[in-house]
N, C-alpha and C positions, 0 to 999 in steps of 0.2 A: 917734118925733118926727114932726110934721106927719102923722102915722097912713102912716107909711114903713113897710111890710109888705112889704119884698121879701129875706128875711136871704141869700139863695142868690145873688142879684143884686147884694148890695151886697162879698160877702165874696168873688165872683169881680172883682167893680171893686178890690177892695182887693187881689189878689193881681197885679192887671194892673199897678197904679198902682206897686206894689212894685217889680217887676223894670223900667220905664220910667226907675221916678225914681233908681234904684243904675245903669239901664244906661250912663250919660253918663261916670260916674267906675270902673264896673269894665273897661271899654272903654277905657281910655288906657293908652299904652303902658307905664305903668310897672306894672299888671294884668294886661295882655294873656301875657306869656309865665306868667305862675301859673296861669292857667285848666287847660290840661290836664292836669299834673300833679293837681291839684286833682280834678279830675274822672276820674280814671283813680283816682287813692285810693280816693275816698270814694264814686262816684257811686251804690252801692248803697244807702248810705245817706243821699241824698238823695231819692233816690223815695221813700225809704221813709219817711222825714219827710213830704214831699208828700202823699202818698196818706194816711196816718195822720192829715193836718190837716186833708183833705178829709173823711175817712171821720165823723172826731171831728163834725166841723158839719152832715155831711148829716144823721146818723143821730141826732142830739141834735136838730136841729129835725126831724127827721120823729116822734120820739116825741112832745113835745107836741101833735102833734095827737089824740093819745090819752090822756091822760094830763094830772094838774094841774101847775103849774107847780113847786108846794108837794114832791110826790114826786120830781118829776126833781131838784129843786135838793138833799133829802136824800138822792139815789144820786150825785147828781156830788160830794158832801160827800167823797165816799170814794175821791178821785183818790189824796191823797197815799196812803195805805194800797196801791192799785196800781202807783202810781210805784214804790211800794218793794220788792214783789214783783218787778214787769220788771227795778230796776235789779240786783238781784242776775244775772239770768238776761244783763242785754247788757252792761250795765257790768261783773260783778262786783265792784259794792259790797254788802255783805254789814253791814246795820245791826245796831247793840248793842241788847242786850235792853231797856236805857234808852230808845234812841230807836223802840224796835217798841211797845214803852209808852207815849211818849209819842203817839206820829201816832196810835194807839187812841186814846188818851181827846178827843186836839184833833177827831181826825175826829165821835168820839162828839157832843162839846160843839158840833161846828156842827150836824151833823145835830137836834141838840135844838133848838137856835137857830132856823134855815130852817122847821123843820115847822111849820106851819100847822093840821093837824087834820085836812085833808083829802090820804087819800092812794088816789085815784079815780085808775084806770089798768090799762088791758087789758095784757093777758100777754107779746101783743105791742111795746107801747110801753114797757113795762119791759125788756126782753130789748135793745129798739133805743137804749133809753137805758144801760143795761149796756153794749153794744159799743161806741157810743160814750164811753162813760167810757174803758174801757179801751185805746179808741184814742187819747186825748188822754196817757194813761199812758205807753202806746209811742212817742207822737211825743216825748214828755218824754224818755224816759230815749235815745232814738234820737237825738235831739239832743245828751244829755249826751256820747254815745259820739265823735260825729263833730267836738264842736266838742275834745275833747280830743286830736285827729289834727291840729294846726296849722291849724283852720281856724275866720278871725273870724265874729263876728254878721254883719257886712256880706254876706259869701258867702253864708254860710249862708239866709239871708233870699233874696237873688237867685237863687239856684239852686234854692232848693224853692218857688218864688211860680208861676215856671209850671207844677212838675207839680202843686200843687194846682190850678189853673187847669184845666190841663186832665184831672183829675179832678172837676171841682164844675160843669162844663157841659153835660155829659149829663145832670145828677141837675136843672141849672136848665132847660135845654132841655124838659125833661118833666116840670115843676112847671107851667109857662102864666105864670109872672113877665112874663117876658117883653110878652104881648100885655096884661095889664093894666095893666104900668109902660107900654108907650110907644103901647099901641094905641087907639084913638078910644076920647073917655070915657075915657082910664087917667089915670094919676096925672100924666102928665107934662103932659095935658092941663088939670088942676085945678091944681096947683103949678107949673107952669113954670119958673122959674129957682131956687127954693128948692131942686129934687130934685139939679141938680148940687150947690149948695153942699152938700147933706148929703152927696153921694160924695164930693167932692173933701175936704172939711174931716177924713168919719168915715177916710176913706183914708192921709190924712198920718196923722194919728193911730193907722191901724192899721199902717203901718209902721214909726213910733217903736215904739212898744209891742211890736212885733214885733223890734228891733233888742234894744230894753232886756232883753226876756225873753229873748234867747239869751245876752245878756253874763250875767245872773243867773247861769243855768245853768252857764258856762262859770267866773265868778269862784266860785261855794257848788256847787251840785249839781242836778240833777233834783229831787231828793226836799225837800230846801231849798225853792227856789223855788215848789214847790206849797205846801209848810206856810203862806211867804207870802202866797200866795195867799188860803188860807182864811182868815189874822189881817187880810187886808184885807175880808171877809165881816163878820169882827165887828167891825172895825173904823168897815166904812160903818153900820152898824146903833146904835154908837153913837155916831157922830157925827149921827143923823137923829134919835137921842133930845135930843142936846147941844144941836144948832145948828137944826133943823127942828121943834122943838117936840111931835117927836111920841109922846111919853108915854102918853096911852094904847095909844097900839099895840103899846107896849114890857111884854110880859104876861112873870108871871113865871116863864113857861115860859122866853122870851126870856133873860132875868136870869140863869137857872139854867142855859143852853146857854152863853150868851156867857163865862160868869163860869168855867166848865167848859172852853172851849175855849182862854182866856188861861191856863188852868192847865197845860193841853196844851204849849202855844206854849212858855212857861216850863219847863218840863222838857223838852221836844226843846231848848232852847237851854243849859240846862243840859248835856243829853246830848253834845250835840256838840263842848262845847267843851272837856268834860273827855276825849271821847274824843281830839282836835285836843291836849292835854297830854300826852296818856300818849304818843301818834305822836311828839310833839316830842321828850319823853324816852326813849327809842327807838332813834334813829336820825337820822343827819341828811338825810334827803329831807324829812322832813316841812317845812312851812310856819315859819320862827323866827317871822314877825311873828303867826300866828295861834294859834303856841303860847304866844309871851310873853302875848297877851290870856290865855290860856286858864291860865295858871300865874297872875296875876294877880286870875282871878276866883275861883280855887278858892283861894286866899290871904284873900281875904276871905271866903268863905264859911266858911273856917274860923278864924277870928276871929284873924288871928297877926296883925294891925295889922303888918306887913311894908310897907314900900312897892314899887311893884312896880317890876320894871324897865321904863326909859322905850321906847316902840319908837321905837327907833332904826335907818334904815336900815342896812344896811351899807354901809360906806365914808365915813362921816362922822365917824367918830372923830377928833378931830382939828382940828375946827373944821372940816375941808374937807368939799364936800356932795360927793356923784359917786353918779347915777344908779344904778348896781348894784342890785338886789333879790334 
């Protein structure tokens, strides 16, 4: 936007803007005494979040510089497939053969989708876009770990915004961002008041996005949340067919990825919910309101025209409502 070419600079303003705009309300006294416990639990794995979120964006924009856009977008294609590797090894979630099936064929179907044709890129820039992937994988499922330790999005976000901070300022320090954003002749001198709006604007924005992608995680999963990820890939792809007119760039390569990766989506959603049935009928830890979905849907799939039962919280029976879940 306005030819803003500074990703290291805008993603350290965005981690700054993070912990500034949480520090006013996790700073009041009704916060103030959860902090330390909080950080004596978890705090191992909030660097390790930080660092991970760093490592993920240094090493992903330093491979493009080697490398076409078209290859790295078909290797980061394969997040969920390592999400679900790590989440066994930090979570111990241990996925069904159904859903190891399905993130195969969804990951398959984007990667057909994204490629371009051209997949130019040094050995090195593959390897640096590799770790990268695999860092965005470990921030995911390291996230999934710590926010399951009684700790919100809100924390979670302010507590890992500075160590990536001060993980991604060496790596900006020694790019030159720096002297071309604010130094004679740089950007700031061509743009002038446009360069803050685009930090301040893209900043709020990457802190929602930042708040909403821990709750994901915390309400479905790691491995979840990436899936939707990649159905939001084909999802913008066709919506710039639907609503931007652009048809011929929609080749039937595109057609056969997209249409390949909604197949995916659909059978991990299948996978999941009948695995979320069987856990319900089980035992009672499991989740009632997301087993009754899941007894429901596998009700019509098999054609018993049953009606299903309504989800009803608990403690409403009665006419009377009472918050309980």
């Amino acid at each position: 936007m306005y030819g803003f070419k500074f990703p290291l600079l805008l993603t350290s303003c965005h981690m700054l803007f993070s912990f500034l705009a949480l520090a006013p309300f996790m700073l009041t006294p009704a916060m103030l005494p959860r902090h330390a416990e909080t950080l004596a639990r978890s705090w191992k794995g909030f660097v390790a979040i930080g660092l991970f979120m760093a490592l993920n964006i240094s090493l992903n924009n330093s491979s493009l510089v080697d490398m076409t856009l078209s290859l790295n977008q078909v290797i980061r294609a394969s997040i969920p497939v390592f999400t679900c590797v790590l989440a066994i090894v930090v979570e111990g979630k241990k996925p069904t053969s159904a859903e190891a099936g399905a993130l195969l064929v969804l990951t398959g179907g984007v990667m057909i989708a994204v490629w371009e044709g051209t997949v130019a890129g040094s050995p090195r820039a593959v390897l640096l876009c590799v770790a990268g992937t695999v860092s965005n994988a470990a921030m995911m499922t390291t996230s999934g770990k710590v926010l399951s330790e009684k700790v919100d999005a809100l924390r979670l976000t302010f507590y890992t915004a500075p160590v990536s901070l001060a993980a991604l300022l060496p790596a900006f320090a020694a790019s030159g961002e720096a002297s071309k954003f604010g130094g004679p002749g740089g950007y700031m001198d061509a743009h002038g008041r446009d360069a803050y709006i685009i930090i301040l604007a893209t900043s709020a924005l990457a802190l929602s996005y930042n708040v909403v992608h821990s709750l994901m995680i915390q309400r479905t999963s790691a491995v979840t949340t990436t899936v939707l990820g990649e159905a939001k890939i084909v999802g913008l792809m066709a919506l710039s067919y639907v609503l931007l007119g652009e048809k011929k760039a929609f080749t039937l390569k595109m057609s056969i990825g997209c249409a390949t990766a909604v197949a995916g989506f659909c059978l991990y959603s299948h996978a999941k919910l009948a695995a979320a049935g069987a856990a319900a009928a089980g035992g009672p830890a499991a989740d009632v309101q997301l087993g009754r979905l899941a007894s429901e849907h596998m009700a019509r799939l098999g054609g018993r025209g049953a009606e299903a039962t309504p989800l009803v919280p608990r403690g409403k029976a009665g006419g009377k409502e009472d918050d309980t879940v």
